[in-house]
N, C-alpha and C positions, 0 to 999 in steps of 0.2 A: 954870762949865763951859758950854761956846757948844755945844757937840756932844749932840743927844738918846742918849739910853742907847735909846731904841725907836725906829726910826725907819719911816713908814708908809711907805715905799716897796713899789711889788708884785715879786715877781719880777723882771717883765721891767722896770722903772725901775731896780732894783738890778743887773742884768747890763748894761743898755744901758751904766751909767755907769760900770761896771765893767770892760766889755771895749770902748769909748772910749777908759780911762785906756792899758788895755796896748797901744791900736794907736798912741798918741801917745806910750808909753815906748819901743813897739819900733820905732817910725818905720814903721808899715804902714798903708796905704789901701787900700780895697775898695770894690767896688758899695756903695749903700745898701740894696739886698736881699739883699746876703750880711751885711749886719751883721743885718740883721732875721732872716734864720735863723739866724745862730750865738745871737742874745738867746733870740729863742723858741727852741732846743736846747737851752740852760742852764735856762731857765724852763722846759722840759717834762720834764727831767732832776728838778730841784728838787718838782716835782709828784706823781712817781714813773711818768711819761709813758713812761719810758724803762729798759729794753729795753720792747719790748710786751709784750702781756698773753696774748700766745699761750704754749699751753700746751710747757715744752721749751726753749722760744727761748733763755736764759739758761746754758742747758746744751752746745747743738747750736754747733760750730766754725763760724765765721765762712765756712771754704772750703763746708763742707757746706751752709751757706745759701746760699752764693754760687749752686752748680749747682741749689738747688734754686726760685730766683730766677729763674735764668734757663729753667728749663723750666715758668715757670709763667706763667698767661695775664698780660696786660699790668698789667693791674688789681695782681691779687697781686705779680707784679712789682716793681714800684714800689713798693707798699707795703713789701717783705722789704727791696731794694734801699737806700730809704731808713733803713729800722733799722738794718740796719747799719753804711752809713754813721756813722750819726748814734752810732750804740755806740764804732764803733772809733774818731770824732772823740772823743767823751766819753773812754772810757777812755785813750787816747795823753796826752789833756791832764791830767785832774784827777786819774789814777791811775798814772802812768808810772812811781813810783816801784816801784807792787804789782809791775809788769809783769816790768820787768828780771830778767833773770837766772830766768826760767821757760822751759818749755819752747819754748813760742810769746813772742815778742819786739816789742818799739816795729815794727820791722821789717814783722813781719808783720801787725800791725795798721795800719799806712799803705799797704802794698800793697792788703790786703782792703776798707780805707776808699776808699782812691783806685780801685781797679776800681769797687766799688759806684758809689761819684759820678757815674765817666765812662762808665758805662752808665746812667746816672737821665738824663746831660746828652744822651746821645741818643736816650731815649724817652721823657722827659718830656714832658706838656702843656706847650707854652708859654703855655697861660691860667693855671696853677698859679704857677711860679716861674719859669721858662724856665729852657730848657739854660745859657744863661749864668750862674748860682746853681752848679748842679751841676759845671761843667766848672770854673769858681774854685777851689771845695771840692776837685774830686780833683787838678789842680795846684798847688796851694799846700796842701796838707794838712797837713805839718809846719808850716808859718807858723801856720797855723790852730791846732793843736796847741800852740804852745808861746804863744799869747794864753788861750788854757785854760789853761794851766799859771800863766799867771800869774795869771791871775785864781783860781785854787784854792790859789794862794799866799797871795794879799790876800784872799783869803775864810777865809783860815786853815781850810778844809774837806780841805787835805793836811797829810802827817806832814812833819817834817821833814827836809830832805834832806840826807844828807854828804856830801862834797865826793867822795869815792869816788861814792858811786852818779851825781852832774850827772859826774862824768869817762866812767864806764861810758856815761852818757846820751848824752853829746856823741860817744864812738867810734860806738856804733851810728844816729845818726841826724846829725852832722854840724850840728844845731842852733847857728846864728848866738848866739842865746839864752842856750844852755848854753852856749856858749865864754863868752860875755861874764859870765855869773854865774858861771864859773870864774874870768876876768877879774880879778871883784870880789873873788875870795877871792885876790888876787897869783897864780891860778897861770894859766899859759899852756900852755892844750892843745897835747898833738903825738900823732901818731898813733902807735902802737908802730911800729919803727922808719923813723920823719921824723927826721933832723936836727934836732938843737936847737937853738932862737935864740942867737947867741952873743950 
């Protein structure tokens, strides 16, 4: 057996090479500091970094942070802004299965993620990460999303998925990803009433 049963890799050396593999499976390229925040976000996820450690946060809707982000001085700002970002990227990708079919949707966690972003990308310190990190993050968010998902695949840290729920998946968000893992299973997504390939 070549492969160790432990392997000492830290967090962020296990996600670096983890979410490498998915942007060279899904054919995606990024900054080098957007891949450095998505590692450290799985590494801060894994740590129990994430949601914060504010009292409530785990509880309180994502819109109800949103307003209350934006009425707070810049500092806190940022800080709210950022978590949930970084919640709604996490849970889109590694939990998308829980999501489906609840009241709040993949839907409305890319919207709430991608607003957060593209307000961090135009008040953020550019000594931090720059707008340019943030503004990636809430335009490509689904991309982003479904490189978490894979990698929560190869991490085997998600349940299993049926071919009904990647179907449900690929209607509400349109995932290049989930067509093509439908793909793999012979079936060929169509939108309820699309035309069928002949």
């Amino acid at each position: 057996m070549s492969e160790r049963l432990v392997r000492g890799d830290t967090a962020v050396e296990f996600f670096r090479e983890q979410l490498e593999r998915a942007m060279d499976h899904q054919k995606v390229s990024t900054s080098t500091f957007t891949q450095f925040y998505l590692v450290n976000l799985l590494a801060g996820c894994v740590r129990g970094e994430l949601p914060p450690s504010e009292p409530g946060y785990d509880e309180t809707p994502l819109a109800v942070l949103y307003v209350r982000a934006i009425h707070s001085s810049r500092r806190d700002r940022a800080k709210l802004l950022r978590a949930m970002g970084d919640t709604a990227l996490f849970v889109s990708g590694f939990f998308a299965d829980s999501v489906s079919g609840r009241l709040v949707d993949l839907d409305y966690y890319k919207a709430m993620g991608g607003f957060a972003y593209a307000r961090l990308a135009q008040d953020e310190d550019p000594r931090v990460f720059g707008p340019e990190v943030f503004s990636e993050l809430a335009g490509r968010f689904t991309q982003f999303a479904d490189l978490l998902s894979e990698i929560s695949e190869q991490s085997q840290l998600a349940t299993n998925q049926s071919v009904l729920r990647l179907y449900e998946r690929w209607i509400q968000t349109g995932s290049r990803r989930v067509a093509a893992l439908l793909a793999e299973r012979g079936i060929t997504p169509v939108l309820p009433g699309e035309n069928r390939p002949q």
